[in-house]
C-alpha positions in Angstrom: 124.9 112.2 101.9 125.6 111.6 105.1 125.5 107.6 106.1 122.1 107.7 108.2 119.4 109.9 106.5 115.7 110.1 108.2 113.5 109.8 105.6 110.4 110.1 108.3 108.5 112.5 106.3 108.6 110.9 102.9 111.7 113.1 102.0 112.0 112.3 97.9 107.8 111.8 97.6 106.6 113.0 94.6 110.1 114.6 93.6 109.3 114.6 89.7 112.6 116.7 89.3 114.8 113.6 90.5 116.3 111.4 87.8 119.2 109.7 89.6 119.6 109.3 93.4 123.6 108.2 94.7 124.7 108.3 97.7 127.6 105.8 98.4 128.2 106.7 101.9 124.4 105.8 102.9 124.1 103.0 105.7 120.5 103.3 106.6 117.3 104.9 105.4 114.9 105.6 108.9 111.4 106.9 109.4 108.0 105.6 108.1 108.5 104.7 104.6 107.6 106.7 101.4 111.1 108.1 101.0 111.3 107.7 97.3 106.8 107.2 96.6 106.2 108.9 93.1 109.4 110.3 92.6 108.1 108.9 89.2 111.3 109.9 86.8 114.1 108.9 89.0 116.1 106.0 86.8 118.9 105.4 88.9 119.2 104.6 92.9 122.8 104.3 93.9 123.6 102.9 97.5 125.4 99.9 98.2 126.1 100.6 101.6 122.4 100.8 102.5 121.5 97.8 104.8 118.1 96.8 106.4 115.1 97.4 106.1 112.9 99.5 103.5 109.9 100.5 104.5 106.7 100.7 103.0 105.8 102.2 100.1 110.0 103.3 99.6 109.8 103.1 96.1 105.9 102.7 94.7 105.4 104.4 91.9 108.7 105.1 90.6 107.5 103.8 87.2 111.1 105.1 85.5 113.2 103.2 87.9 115.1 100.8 86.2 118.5 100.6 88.0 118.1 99.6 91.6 121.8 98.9 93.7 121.9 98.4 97.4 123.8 96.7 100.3 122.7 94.0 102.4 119.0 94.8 102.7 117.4 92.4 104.9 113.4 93.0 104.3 111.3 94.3 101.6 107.9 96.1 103.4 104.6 96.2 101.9 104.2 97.3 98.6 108.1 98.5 98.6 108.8 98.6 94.7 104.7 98.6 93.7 104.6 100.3 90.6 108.0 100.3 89.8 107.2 99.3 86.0 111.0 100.2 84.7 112.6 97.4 86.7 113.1 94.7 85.0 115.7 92.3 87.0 116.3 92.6 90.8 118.3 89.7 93.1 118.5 90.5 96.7 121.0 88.0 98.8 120.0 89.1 102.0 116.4 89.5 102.4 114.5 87.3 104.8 111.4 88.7 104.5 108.7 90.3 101.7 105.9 92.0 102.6 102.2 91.9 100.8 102.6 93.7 97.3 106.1 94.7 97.5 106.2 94.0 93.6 102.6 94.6 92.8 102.5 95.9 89.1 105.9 95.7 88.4 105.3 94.8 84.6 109.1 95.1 83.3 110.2 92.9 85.8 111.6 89.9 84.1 113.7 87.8 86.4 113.7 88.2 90.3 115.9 86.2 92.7 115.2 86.6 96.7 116.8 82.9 97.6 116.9 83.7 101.4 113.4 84.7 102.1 111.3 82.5 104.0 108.0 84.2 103.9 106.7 86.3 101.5 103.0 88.4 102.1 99.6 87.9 99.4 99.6 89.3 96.3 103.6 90.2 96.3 104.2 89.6 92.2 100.2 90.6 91.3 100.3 91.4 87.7 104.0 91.1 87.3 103.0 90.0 83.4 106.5 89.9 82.2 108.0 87.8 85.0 109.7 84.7 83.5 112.0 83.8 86.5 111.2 83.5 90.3 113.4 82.0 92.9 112.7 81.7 96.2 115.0 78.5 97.4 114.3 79.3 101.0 110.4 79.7 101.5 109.0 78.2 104.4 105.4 79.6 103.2 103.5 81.8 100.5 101.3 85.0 101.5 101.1 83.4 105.1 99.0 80.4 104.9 98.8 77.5 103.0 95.6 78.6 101.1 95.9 80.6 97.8 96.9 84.3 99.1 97.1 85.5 95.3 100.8 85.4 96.1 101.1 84.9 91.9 97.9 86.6 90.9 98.2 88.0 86.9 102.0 87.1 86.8 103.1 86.3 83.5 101.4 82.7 81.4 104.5 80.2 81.8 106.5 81.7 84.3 109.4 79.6 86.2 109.1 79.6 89.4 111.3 77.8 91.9 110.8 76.8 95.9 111.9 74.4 98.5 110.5 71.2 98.6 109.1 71.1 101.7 106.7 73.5 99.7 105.0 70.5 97.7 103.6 68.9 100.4 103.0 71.5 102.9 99.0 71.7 102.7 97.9 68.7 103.9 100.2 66.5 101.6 99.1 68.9 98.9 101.5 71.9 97.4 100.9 75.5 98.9 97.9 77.0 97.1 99.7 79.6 95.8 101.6 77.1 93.8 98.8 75.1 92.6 96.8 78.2 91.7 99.9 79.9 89.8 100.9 76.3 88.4 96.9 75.5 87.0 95.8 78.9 86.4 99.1 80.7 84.7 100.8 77.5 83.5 103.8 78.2 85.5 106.3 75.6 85.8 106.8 75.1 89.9 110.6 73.7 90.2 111.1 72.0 93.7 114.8 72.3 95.2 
């Protein structure tokens, strides 16, 4: 594969026939997104020379996807990995920033460490019901405003989830109301760094 592949036209959608994707050489992925959508019994991506950006929709509804390895990818578009019900533990060092639903119905996902995001869009872990770890140590604010933006909607009863303390206070003295809501309405324990 060569190391920049346009992807503009949704290249892999819908591919049943691909069950492992590897290409070591890969430095970006261009176009519009939906380079991977459906491509529904894929288990494997390979890249870990890809860097920034996926687009939207990259990966939604690769429900057999359970190994995901790439580079220093910066941001995670809307509703990147929605659907991805295979994955069950994903840490990206690099990303700053997560768009609305990126991990919508992702019910394998377990643990899931993004530490250098400072935003994240609404609904992003909606009905992540097997979530027991999220860390975000470098949020500045949930689902873009300090109201409840169903950032945490359905994710799993008792979940951990850990944010910057500037995140307690941030609505009028009050925590973000994604917090409270996930914290009184799932029981999640809210861990303030």
């Amino acid at each position: 594969m060569d190391s920049q592949y346009n992807t503009a036209q949704g290249t892999f959608r819908s591919n049943t026939s691909l069950l492992t994707f590897s290409a070591p050489l890969l430095t970006s992925i261009t176009g519009s997104g939906r380079c991977f959508e459906n491509a529904s019994k894929m288990t494997t991506f390979y890249a870990p020379n890809l860097a920034g950006s996926l687009a939207s929709t990259s990966f939604s509804g690769c429900s057999a996807l359970n190994s995901f390895t790439a580079g220093p990818i910066t941001s995670l578009e809307v509703s990147c990995f929605s659907g991805c019900s295979s994955l069950t533990s994903l840490t990206f060092n690099d990303v700053i920033s997560v768009g609305a639903t990126t991990f919508n119905n992702c019910t394998g996902l377990t643990d899931l460490t993004i530490n250098n995001a400072t935003s994240i869009g609404s609904q992003t872990f909606n009905n992540c019901t097997n979530i027991n770890i999220i860390s975000l140590r470098s949020l500045t604010i949930c689902g873009g405003s300090t109201a409840n933006n169903n950032v945490f909607s359905g994710i799993k009863i008792g979940c951990n989830i850990t944010v910057p303390i500037a995140l307690q206070t941030i609505n009028s003295g009050a925590p973000d109301g994604d917090l409270v809501y996930a914290s009184g309405t799932r029981g999640a324990t809210i861990i303030y760094v």
